[in-house]
N, C-alpha and C positions, 0 to 999 in steps of 0.2 A: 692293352691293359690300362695304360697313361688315358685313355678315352673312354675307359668304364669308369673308374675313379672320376675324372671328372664330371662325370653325369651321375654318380654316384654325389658326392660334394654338394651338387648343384641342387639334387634334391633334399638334400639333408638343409641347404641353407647357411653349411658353412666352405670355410676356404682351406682348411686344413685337417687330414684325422684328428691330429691334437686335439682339438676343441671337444672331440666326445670325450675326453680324460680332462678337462677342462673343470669339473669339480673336487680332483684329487688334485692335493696342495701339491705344487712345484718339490718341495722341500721331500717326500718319501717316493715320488715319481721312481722308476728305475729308469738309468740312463741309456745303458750297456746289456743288451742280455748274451751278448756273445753268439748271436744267432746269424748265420750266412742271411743273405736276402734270397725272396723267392723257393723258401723248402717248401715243398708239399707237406698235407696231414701228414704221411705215414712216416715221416723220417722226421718232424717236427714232433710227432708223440716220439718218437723214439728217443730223440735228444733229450724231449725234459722230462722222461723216464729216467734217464742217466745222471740228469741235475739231481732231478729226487733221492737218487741212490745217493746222495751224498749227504744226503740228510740223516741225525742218526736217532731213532726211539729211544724211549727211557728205558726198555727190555734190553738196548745193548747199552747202557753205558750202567754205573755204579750212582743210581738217583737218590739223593735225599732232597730233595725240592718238592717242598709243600708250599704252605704260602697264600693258601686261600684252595687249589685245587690239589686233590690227594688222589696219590696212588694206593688204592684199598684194592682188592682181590673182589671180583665180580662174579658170581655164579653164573655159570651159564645160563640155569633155568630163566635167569632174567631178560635176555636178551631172547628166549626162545618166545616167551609170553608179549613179550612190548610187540616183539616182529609181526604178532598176528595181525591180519587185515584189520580186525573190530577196534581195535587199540591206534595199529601205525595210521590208520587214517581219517579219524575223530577227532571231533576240532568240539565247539562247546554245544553239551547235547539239550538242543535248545528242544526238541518234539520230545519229550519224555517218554511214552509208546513207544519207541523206536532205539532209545538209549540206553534202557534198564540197564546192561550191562558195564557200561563204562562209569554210570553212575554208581551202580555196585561198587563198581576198583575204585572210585574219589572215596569213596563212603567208608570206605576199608583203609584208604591212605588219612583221612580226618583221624579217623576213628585211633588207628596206631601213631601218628603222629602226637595227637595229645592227652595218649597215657605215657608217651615219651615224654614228653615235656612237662607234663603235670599240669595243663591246660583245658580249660571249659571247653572251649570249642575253641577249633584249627581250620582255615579256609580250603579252596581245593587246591592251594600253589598260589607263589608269586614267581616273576621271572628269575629270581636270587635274591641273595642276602643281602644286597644293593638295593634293591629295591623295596625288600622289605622293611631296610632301614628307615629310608625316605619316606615310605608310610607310614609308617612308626612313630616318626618326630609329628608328622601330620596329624593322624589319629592323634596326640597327646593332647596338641594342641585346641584340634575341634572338642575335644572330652572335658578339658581345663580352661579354656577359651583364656591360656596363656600364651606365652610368643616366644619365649627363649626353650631350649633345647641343649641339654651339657652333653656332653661326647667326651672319651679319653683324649688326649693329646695323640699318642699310638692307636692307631687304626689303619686298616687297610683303605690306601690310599682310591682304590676305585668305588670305597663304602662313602670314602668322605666326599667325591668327589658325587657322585649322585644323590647323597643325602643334601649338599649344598644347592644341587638340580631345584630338591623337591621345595627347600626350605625359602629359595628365592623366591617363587611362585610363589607360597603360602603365607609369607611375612613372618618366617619362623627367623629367628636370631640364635647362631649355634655357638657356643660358647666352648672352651678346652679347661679339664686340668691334667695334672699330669700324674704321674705316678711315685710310691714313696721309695723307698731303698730297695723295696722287696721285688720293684717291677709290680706293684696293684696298686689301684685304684688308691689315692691320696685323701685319705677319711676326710681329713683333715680340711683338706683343699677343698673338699667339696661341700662341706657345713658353711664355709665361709662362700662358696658361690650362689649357693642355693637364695636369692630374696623371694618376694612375691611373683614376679614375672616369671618363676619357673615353669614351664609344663612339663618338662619328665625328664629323667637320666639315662643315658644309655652305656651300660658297662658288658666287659668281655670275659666268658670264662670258660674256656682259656682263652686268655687275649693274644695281641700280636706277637708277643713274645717268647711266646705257646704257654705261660706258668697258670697255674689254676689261679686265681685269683679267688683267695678265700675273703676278700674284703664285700665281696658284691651279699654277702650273707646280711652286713647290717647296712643298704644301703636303702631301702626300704623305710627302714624305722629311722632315718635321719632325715628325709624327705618326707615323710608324713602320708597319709592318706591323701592328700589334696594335689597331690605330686605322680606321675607317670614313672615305674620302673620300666626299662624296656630291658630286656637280658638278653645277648647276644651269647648263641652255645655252638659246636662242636656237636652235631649230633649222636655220632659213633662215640665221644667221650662220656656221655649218658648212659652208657651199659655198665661205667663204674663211679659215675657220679652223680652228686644231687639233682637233680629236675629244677627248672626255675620253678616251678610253680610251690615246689618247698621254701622256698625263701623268699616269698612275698612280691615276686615277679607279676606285670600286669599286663602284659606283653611279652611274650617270646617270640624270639627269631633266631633263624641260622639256617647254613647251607646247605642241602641237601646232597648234592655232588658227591657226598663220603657214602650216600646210601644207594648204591647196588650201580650208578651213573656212569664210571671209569673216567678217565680225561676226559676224552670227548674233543678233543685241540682245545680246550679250555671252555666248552657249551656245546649245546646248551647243558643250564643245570637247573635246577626249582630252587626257590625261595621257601623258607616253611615261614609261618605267622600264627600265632598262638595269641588266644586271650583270656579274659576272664567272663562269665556270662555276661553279668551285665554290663559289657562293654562289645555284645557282641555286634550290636546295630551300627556300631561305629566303627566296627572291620572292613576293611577293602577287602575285596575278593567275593570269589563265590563259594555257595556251600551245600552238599549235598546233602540232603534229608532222608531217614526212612518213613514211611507212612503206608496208607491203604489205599488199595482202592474203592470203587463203588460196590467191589461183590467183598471187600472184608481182606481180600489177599495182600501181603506185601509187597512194596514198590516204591521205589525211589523219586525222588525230585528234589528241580535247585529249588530252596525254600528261601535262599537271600541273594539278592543280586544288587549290590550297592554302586554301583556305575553308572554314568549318566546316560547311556543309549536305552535303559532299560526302565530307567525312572525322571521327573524334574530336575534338569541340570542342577536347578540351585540348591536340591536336596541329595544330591549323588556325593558319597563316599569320596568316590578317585574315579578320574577316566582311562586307569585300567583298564583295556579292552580284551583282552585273555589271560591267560593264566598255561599253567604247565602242565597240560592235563596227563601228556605220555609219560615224562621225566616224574611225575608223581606215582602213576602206575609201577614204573619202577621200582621207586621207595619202596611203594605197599608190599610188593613181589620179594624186596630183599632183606625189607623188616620181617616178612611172615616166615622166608626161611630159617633166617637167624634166633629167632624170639628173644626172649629176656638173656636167656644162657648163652646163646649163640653173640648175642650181642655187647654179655657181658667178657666174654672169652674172648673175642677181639681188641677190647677194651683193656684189657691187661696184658694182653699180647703188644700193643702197640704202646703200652707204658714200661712195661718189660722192657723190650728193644730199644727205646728213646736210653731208658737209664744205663745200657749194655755200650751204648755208644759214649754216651757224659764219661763213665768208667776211662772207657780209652782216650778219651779230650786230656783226662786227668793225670792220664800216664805219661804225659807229654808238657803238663804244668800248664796247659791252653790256659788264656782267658774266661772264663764263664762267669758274665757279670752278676746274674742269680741264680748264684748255683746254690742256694740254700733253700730257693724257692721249689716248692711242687711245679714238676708241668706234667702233659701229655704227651705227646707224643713231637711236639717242636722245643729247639731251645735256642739262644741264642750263645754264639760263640765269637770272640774276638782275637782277631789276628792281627799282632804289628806289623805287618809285613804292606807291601804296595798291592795296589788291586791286581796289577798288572801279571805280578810278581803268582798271587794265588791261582789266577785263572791258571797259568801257565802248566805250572805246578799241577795241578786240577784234570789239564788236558793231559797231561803223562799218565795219569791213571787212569784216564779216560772216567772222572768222575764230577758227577755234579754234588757242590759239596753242600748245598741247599740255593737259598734266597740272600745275595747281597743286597742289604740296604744302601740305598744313596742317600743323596741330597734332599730326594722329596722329602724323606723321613727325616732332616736334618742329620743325618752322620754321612758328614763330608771333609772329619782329618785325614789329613797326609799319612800316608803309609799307618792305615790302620784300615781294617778290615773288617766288617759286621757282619754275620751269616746266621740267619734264621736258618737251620736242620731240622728238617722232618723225618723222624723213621715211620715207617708203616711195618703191617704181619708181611709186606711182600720184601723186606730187606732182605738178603743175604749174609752169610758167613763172610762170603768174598764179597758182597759189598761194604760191610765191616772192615776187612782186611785191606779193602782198596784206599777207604777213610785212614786206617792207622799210619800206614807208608806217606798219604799226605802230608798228615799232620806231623811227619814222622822230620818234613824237611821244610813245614811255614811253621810249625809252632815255635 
């Protein structure tokens, strides 16, 4: 064995296995796996079958942890239609002869996507919400052939952190304000940020806080025409809320993950991107078209492809090179079951259940920093207690009591405790119950 390895080594070029881990930082390396030397496959699957079992789903424990990924209720039919061959193994159907039918499901997912939103035209996917950020601040800027870009101060930290990706590259300048007493957008703040070097704003609703933010209604009219709104939504909260495209939105974005997706371990998920016509030559993405063909019949094709493989670099959109074509199929699959009703009944079902919960925070005297504010379905709640001290507490009930904020987010006092709570329609009685006995002995 000692003399396979080393003719093994020798051809590889190097002196030790290490070196092929060699691009994974020292610092999350694992050091220890607790493993004898020398097991074979069959008892080496078996062991870290046994590890795994130690690992616990959000089916067995009391979940409110949202947070950017949501536990929504998944219809089966969804999963039956993605699974097919035509769908699971389709990548971008560049022969249109041969693709009709997947272009059909893009064509279906555009199409419901922006009567959701209240948008001209909608692409076929981005990779996420993250990224459709980052195009977003981009697109503003090539549209205003301005350089700054305002952002909430509260934002999900992997939004800012790839909007910053895209803004380096681009020579975009991202700018924060913050928010007023109510947890929304700082009118105020933002009249006074706004000069000529603005190219657009991007506001949340519901923001990270989960509150509807009714302030993004005049933010439009305070930035002018000459100015990018981008609106960042909650698509499932659209079954009982306004559409950006009513409140003078120029741009839309948000996750798709809440529609029909499930976890997934965190991905993949689709990006949505909405705009208005005449902005729509300046959208990244692709976009599927209906049209004819030579004998008069209908048939699909991509009628914009704004990426540089496909066009003049120095006239390309974004070097986007796919998109989500399956994870969109999805969407289209779980919006059609749902519809307006269906979508709007989840919508209140998960407004319902948020407020059923606030109720029990109350009975307990919790913290709830805006608790006067509307939200959806997240809210935030504060505990003086140590971090240490909640988890603990948390594991006795075997519950996840949402999203602790840190540091990143700046809340880093001592024995005080932040928790974004997400309910969904898939909470429980007994995961209510399991919440009250918490709260029953940190609040």
């Amino acid at each position: 064995m000692s003399n396979d390895l080393t003719d093994i080594l020798k051809e590889l070029n190097i002196k030790s296995p290490d070196e092929l881990f060699a691009d994974i930082p020292e610092s999350i390396r694992t050091k220890v796996l607790g493993l004898p030397p020398g097991m074979d496959e069959d008892a080496l699957r078996r062991t870290a079958g046994e590890y795994a079992g130690m690992n616990k789903t959000i089916d067995q424990q009391h979940s409110f942890l949202g947070f950017g990924i949501y536990n929504h209720f998944v219809p089966a039919a969804v999963a039956n239609v993605i699974g097919r061959n035509e769908f699971l193994t389709a990548y971008t159907p560049y022969q249109a002869e041969i693709s009709q039918g997947l272009m059909q499901a893009l064509f279906e997912y555009q199409s419901l996507v922006a009567e959701l939103l209240d948008m001209d035209a909608v692409n076929s996917s981005m990779y996420d919400v993250s990224t459709s950020l980052g195009e977003a601040a981009r697109m503003a800027r090539n549209i205003t052939d301005k350089d700054e870009f305002i952002v909430p101060a509260y934002i999900h930290r992997n939004k800012r952190a790839v909007l910053d990706n895209y803004a380096k590259g681009a020579g975009i300048k991202i700018r924060e304000i913050g928010f007023d007493e109510r947890g929304m957008i700082d009118l105020d703040a933002l009249g006074n940020a706004i000069n000529d070097n603005t190219a657009g704003v991007y506001a949340e609703y519901p923001n990270m806080f989960g509150i509807i933010d009714t302030n993004v209604s005049k933010i439009k009219e305070i930035i002018g025409e000459s100015r990018m709104f981008v609106a960042g939504v909650n698509p499932i909260s659209l079954g009982v809320l306004s559409p950006p495209g009513k409140f003078g939105a120029d741009i839309a974005i948000g996750e798709g993950q809440v529609l029909g997706l499930g976890l997934n371990l965190g991905g993949p998920v689709v990006g949505l991107f909405g705009t208005k016509e005449q902005y729509i030559r300046k959208m990244p993405g692709k976009i599927m078209g209906l049209a004819k063909d030579h004998n008069g019949r209908i048939a699909f094709s991509m009628i914009l492809q704004t990426r540089e493989q496909h066009i003049r670099r120095e006239k390309a959109v974004t070097n986007m090179t796919s998109n989500q074509a399956l994870m969109a199929v999805a969407a289209a699959v779980y919006l059609s079951l749902l519809g307006d009703s269906g979508l709007r009944k989840v919508g209140k079902i998960n407004m319902g259940r948020t407020r059923q919960l606030i109720e029990i925070a109350k009975e307990f005297d919790a913290t709830l920093p805006y608790e006067d504010s509307p939200v959806f379905n997240e809210f935030l709640i504060r505990l003086n207690e140590s971090k240490t001290f909640v988890n603990r507490i948390a594991r006795k009930y075997n519950l996840i009591p949402g999203y602790i904020l840190g540091k990143e987010y700046g809340f880093n006092e001592r024995n005080t405790v932040n928790i974004v709570t997400n309910v969904t329609e898939r909470n429980t009685d007994e995961d209510f119950n399991a919440y009250r006995e918490f709260l029953r002995e940190v609040a």
